[in-house]
C-alpha positions in Angstrom: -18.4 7.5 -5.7 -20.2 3.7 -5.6 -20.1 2.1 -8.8 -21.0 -1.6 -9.7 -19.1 -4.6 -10.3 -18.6 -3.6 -14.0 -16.6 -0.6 -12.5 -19.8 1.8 -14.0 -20.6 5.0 -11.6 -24.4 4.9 -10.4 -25.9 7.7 -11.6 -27.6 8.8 -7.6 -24.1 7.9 -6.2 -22.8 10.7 -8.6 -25.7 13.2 -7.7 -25.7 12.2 -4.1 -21.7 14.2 -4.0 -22.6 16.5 -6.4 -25.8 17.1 -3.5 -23.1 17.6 -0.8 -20.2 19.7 -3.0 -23.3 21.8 -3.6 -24.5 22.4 0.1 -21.0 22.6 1.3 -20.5 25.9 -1.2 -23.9 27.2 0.1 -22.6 26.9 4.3 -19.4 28.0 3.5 -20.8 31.2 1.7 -17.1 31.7 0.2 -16.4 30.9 -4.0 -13.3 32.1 -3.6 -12.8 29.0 -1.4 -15.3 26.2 -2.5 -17.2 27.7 -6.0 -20.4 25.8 -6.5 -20.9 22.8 -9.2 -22.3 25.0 -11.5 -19.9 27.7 -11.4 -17.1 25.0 -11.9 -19.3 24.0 -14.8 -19.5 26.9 -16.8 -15.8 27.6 -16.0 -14.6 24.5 -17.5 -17.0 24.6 -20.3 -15.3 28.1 -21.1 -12.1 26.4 -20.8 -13.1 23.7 -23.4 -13.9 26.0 -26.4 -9.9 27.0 -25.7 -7.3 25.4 -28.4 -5.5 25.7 -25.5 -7.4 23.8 -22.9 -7.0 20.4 -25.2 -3.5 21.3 -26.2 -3.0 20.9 -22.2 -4.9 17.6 -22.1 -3.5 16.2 -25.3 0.3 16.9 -24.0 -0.1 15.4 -20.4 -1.9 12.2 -22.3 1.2 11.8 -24.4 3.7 12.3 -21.5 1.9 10.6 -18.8 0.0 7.6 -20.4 3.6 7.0 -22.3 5.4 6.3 -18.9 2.4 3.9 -18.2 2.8 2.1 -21.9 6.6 1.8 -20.7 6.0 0.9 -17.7 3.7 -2.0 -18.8 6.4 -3.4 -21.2 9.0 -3.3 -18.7 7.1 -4.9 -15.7 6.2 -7.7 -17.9 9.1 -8.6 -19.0 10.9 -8.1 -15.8 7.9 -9.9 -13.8 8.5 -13.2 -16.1 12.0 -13.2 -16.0 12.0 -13.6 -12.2 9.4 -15.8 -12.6 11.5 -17.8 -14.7 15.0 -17.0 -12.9 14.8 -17.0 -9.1 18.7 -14.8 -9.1 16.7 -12.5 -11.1 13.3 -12.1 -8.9 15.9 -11.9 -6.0 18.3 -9.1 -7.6 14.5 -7.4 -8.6 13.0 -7.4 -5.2 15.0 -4.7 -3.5 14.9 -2.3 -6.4 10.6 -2.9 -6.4 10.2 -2.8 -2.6 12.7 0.9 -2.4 10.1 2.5 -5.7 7.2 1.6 -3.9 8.7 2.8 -0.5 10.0 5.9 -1.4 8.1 9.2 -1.2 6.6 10.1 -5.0 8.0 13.6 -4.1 11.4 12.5 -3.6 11.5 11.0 -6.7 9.7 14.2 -8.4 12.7 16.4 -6.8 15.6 14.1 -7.5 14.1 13.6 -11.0 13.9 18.0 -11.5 17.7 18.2 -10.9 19.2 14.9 -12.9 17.1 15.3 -16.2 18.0 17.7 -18.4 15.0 17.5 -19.9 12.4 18.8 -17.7 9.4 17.7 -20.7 10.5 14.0 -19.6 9.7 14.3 -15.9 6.2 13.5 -15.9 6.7 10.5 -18.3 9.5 9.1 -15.8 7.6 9.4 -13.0 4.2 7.7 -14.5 6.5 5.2 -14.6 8.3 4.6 -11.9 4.8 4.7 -10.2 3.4 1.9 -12.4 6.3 -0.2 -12.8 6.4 -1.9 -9.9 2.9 -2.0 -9.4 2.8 -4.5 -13.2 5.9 -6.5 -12.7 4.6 -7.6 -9.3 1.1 -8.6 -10.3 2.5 -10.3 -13.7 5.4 -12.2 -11.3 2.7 -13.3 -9.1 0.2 -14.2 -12.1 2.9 -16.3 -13.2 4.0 -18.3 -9.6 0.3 -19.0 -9.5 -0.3 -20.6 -13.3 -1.4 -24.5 -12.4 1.8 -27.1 -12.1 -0.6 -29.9 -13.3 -1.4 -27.8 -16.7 2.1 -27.0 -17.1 3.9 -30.6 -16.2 1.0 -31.9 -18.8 2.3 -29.5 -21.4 5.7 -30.5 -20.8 4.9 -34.2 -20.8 3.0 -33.3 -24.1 5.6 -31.5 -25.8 3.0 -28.3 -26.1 5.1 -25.8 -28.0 6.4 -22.5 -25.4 4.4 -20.4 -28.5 0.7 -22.4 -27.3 2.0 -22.8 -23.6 1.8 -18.9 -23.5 -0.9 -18.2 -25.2 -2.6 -21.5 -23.8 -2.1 -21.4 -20.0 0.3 -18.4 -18.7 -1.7 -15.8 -20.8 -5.4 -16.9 -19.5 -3.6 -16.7 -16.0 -1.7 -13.5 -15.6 -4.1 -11.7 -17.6 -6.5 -11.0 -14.6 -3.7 -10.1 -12.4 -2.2 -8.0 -15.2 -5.7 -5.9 -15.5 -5.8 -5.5 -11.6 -2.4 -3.9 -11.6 -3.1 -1.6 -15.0 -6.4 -0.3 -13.5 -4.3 0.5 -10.3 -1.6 2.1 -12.0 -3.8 4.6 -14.9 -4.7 6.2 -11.6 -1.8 6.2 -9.9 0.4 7.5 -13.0 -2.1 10.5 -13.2 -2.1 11.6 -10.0 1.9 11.5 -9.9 2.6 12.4 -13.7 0.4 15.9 -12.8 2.3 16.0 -9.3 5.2 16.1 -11.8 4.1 18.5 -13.9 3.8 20.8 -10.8 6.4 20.7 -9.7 8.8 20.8 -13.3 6.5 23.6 -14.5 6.1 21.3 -18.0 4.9 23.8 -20.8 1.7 23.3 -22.2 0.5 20.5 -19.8 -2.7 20.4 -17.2 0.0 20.4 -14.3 0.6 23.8 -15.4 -2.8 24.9 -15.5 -3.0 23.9 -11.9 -0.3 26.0 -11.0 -1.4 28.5 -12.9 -4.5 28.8 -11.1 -3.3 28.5 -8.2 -0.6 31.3 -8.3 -3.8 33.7 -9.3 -6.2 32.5 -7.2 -8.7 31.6 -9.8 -10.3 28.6 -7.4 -13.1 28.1 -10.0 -10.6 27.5 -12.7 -8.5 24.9 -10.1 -11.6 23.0 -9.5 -12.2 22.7 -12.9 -8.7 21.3 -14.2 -8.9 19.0 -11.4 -11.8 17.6 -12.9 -10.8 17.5 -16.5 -7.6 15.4 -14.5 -10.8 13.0 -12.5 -12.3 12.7 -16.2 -9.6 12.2 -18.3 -7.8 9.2 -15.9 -11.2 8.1 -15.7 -11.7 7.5 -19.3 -8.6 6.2 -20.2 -8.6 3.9 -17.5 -12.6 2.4 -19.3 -10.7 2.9 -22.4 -7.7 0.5 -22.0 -9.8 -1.8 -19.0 -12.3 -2.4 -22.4 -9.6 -3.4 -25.1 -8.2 -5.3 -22.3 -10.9 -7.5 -21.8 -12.0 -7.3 -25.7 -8.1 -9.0 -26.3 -9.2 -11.6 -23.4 -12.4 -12.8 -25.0 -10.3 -13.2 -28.7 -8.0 -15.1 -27.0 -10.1 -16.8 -25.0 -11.9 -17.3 -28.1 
C-alpha cells in the first residue's frame, strides 16, 4: 500500500487492495481458500470482544517488542564502541555479517532446542533480527558525524556530555530511526515466526497455528491482520516519540 512521505497510508491506495482482495474472493468462488474482506471483518471483530484475543496481542507485545527495546540498547552501544575502537568494529563485523546471513529459521530451530525456556524464544529472536540492523546504522551514523564540528569541539574543549548531545546525537539520530522503523517490522514478522514454531502459550503465533491446524482460513486472515495492524501501530507509535525526543533536543 502507497503512503506519503510522512509514512501515512492514502486512503484510495488502501481501498484500491481491499478492491482487488475483494474480486479475487469473488473469481476464486472458494472462502475456505480466500474469505472476502467482510467476512475477515466480522471474524476478527468477533475475535476482539474475546479477553482472549487481547490477552494474545498483549503477550506477543511484551515478548516481541522487548527483544526490540534490547536490541536497541545493545546495538547502540556496540555501534559506538566500534565506532570509537576500530579492534572492536573489527572483532563485531563477523558476528553482524553471520546474524544477518543466516536463515531466521535456523536461528528459530537452534533457538527451540538450547532455551529451556520456550516463552523466551520470540523475545530472542526479535532480537537477533534487530540487532544488527541498529548497531550498523548507529556505527555508520557515527563514521559519518562532521570531522570539522568535532576537531572544533576538541580545539574548544566542548565537554564529551554537550559533544553528544551537540553533534553525534543530531547525527546518528536519523540513521538510528531508519534502522528502528526497519527493525519493528522485521522483529514482528520473525518474533510470530517464533511463536509458530515454539507453540508460545497465549501469544498471536499460536492463534495462527491454531487456525491453521483447523482450517478456520477466515480466522487466519484475521490474526494476520491484527499482526499487519498491531506492527503497524507500534511502528507510528515509537517513529512519533522518536521524532517528538528530536525536536526537544533539537530544541
Amino acid at each position: 500500500m502507497a503512503s506519503d512521505r510522512g509514512g501515512r497510508f492514502r486512503l484510495w491506495a488502501v481501498a484500491v487492495w481491499m478492491a482487488v482482495w475483494q474480486l479475487g474472493s469473488m473469481a476464486l468462488d472458494q472462502p475456505l481458500l480466500l474469505p472476502s474482506p467482510l467476512t475477515v471483518a466480522r471474524c476478527l471483530a468477533a475475535l476482539a470482544g474475546t479477553g482472549a484475543f487481547w490477552s494474545a496481542v498483549g503477550g506477543s507485545a511484551v515478548r516481541i517488542l522487548g527483544g526490540f527495546l534490547l536490541a536497541c540498547v545493545a546495538g547502540i552501544a556496540c555501534g559506538a564502541l566500534a565506532a570509537r575502537y576500530r579492534r572492536f568494529g573489527e572483532l563485531l563485523s563477523p558476528l553482524l555479517a553471520s546474524i544477518k546471513a543466516v536463515p531466521v529459521m535456523s536461528f528459530i530451530i537452534l533457538a527451540y532446542l538450547w532455551l529451556p525456556d520456550k516463552s523466551l524464544l520470540p523475545l530472542l529472536i526479535a532480537f537477533l533480527m534487530v540487532f544488527p540492523v541498529i548497531c550498523g546504522n548507529v556505527l555508520t551514523g557515527v563514521r559519518e558525524t562532521d570531522p570539522q564540528l568535532l576537531e572544533m569541539a576538541r580545539v574548544f574543549r566542548v565537554p564529551l556530555s554537550r559533544r553528544l548531545t551537540g553533534i553525534y546525537l543530531p547525527q546518528v539520530l536519523p540513521y538510528f530511526r531508519t534502522a528502528a522503523s526497519l527493525g519493528l517490522g522485521l522483529c514482528w514478522k520473525s518474533g510470530v515466526a517464533a511463536e509458530v514454531i515454539g507453540l508460545t502459550a497465549g501469544s498471536l503465533g499460536e492463534r495462527l497455528y491454531q487456525s491453521k491446524i483447523y482450517f478456520e482460513v477466515p480466522e487466519l486472515f484475521a490474526w494476520t491482520v491484527t499482526i499487519v495492524a498491531v506492527s503497524v501501530g507500534f511502528e507510528k507509535l515509537f517513529l512519533r516519540l522518536l521524532d517528538a525526543f528530536a525536536e526537544r533536543m533539537g530544541g
